[in-house]
Structures are given as C-alpha cells and as structure tokens.
N, C-alpha and C positions, 0 to 999 in steps of 0.2 A: 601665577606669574613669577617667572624665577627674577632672583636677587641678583642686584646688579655685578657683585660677583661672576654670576653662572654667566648672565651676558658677554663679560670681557672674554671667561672661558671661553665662551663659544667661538666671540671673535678672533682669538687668535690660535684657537684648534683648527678653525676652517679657513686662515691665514693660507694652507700651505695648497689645499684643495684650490682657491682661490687662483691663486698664482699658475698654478698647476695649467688650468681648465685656461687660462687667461696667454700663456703661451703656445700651448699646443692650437689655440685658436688665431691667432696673430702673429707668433712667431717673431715678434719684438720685442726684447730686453726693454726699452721703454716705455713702451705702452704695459707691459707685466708688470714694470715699478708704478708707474701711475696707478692702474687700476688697485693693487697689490696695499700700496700705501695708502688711498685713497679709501678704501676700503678697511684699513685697521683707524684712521681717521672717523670713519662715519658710524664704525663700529663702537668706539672707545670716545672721543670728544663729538660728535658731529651726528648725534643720533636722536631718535622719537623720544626720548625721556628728557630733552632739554626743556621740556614743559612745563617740567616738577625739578623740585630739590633734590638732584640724583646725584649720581658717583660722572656721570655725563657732565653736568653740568657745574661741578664740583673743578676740573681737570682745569676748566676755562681761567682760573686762579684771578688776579686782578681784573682782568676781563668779562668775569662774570656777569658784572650786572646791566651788560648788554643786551643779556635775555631775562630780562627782568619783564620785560614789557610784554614779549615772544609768550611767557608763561602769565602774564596776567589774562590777555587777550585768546589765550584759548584752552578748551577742558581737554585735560589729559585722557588718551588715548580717542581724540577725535579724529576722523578723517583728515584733519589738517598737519597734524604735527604724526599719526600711525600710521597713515594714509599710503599705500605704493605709491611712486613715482611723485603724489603732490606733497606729500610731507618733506622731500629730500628737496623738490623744487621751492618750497617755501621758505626752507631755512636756510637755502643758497640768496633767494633775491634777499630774504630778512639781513641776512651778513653782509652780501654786496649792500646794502644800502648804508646800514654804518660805515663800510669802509669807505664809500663815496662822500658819504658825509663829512667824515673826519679827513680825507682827500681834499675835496672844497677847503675845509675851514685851517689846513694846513697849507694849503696852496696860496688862500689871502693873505694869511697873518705871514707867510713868508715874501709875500708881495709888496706890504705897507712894512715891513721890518726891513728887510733887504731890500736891494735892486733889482730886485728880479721882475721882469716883464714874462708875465703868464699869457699864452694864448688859447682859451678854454676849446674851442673849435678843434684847435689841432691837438689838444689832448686826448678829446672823446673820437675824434677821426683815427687819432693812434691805438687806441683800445681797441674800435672795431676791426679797423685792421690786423692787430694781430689774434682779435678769436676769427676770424676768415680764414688768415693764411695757419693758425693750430686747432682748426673747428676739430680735428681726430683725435687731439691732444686734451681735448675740454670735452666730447665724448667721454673719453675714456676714464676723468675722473668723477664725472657726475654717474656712469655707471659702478666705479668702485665703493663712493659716497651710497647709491641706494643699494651695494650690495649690503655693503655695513649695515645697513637701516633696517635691512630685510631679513637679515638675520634675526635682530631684534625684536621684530613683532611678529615674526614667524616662530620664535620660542616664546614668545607670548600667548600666541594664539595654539602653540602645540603642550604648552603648561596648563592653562583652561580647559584644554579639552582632553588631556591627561586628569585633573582631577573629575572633570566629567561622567567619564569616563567609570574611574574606580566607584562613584556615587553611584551610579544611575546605569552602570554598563553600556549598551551601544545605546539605546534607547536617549540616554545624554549625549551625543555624538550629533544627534537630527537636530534642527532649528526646531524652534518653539512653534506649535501651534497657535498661531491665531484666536483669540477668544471672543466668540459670538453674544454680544450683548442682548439680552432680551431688553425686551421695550415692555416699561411697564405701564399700564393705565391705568390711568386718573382711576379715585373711588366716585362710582354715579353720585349723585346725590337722589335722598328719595325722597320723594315727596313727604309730606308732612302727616298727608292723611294713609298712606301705608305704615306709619309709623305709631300708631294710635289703638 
C-alpha cells in the first residue's frame, strides 16, 4: 500500500492527464475546472483514507473531528469508505449532513438572535432548484471527487498486487482458492465387551 506521500504524487501527476481527457471530451473550460479541481479535492482532502489517521484527513485542520464518527463507524478499506462510486457517494451525503446540520442550527440561532424571519420550505425548495437547473454542474464534480478516490485504491490495489507479485510471481496475481473443509466424525464408541 503506498504512503500517503505517493498518493498525493499520483494525484497531482495525473492532474494534467485528468484535465486533458476531461476537455477534449466536453470542451468546456468549466466543466475541465470542476472536474479538474474536484478531482485534486477528492485526491488530496476528500478521499478513502478519511477513515484512519491519514495525511487526508490531517488537511481537514480544525475541521477535522467531523470525521471522527465517519472513522469510528467503519473498517478501513471496507466497501464503504474504498468502495467505487459508494465510497465517494457516502462521504458526500456524510458532509452534506453536517453542513445541513450546522445550516439548521445557524439559521435558528440567527432567527432568536436577530429579526430574521426564516422560511424553511423555501430554503430546501431553493437547493433543489438549483441542483435541477446545475444537475451537469454537480455531475461533473462528483465525477472528479471519485476520480480522486479512484486513483487512490487503484494504487492500492496496484501496490498489493505489485508485492504479490515479487512474492509469489503471477501465481500471487489469482484469488485465492477456496478451502474445502473435511468433515470430521465423531469417534464410535465401542462397546465394552470389544474392549476386554
């Protein structure tokens, strides 16, 4: 498994590939910055290693111990947090839900402090409307978020199977074999007069 070092390498060697592949396919200056960004993002703060005590989760600075919970509640490099597409989607709703939260409880406290008249209704009506009318906008950075990601467990999983590899040659490359349990039976018991 390379060091979180190699990680940040990677992400920002394959920065330019990135961007590259991401205009010649859209030919949008802002969608190339979304994805672009988005992706040194999910690479560097916003990736599978916020699970553990990483150089990832390190970056978040005061902020940190939002993923305190994120990493108590699950084992590092599980399907949830390494996982394609559900890992990147889980630590998106995990963040939207603190920022809703801290939304909420700054929207009261400036409601009972100041004069402000809040109307919850037209606030979540005004979110949705604008991921509707920028649904290719919010595509394109949850695509750059799990490129970052992807990177990640892909040199993870290409570090593994590189020591593999050197150990065991291609033959360490296969999945493991299945192990066939024998069943073992009970000792008879023998009668008393065979034993005599």
């Amino acid at each position: 498994m390379p060091s979180g070092r190699t990680h940040d390498r990677i992400t920002l060697w394959s920065l330019p590939l990135v961007a590259g592949v991401t205009f010649g396919h859209t030919q949008s200056s802002n969608l190339t910055l979304l994805v672009s960004g988005s992706f040194l993002v999910g690479g560097l703060m916003f990736g599978p290693d916020l699970d553990i005590y990483s150089c990832q989760y390190q970056r978040w600075g005061w902020f940190k111990f939002i993923w305190l919970p994120y990493q108590k509640s699950l084992r590092h490099r599980s399907v949830w947090s390494h996982g394609p597409l559900i890992g990147t989607a889980l630590r998106i709703l995990y963040l939207a839900t603190w920022i809703a939260v801290v939304g909420v409880l700054g929207l009261t406290i400036a409601e009972k402090i100041g004069n402000l008249a809040g109307n919850w209704q037209e606030a979540v009506l005004g979110c949705g409307r604008s991921i509707l009318a920028h649904y290719i906008e919010f595509i394109a950075i949850y695509i750059g978020l799990e490129l970052g990601a992807m990177s990640h467990y892909l040199s993870d999983w290409g570090g593994s199977a590189y020591k593999q590899f050197k150990k065991k040659g291609f033959s360490g490359l296969r999945p493991p074999k299945t192990i066939k349990r024998r069943k073992i039976k009970a000792p008879r018991r023998t009668s008393s007069k065979s034993n005599r």
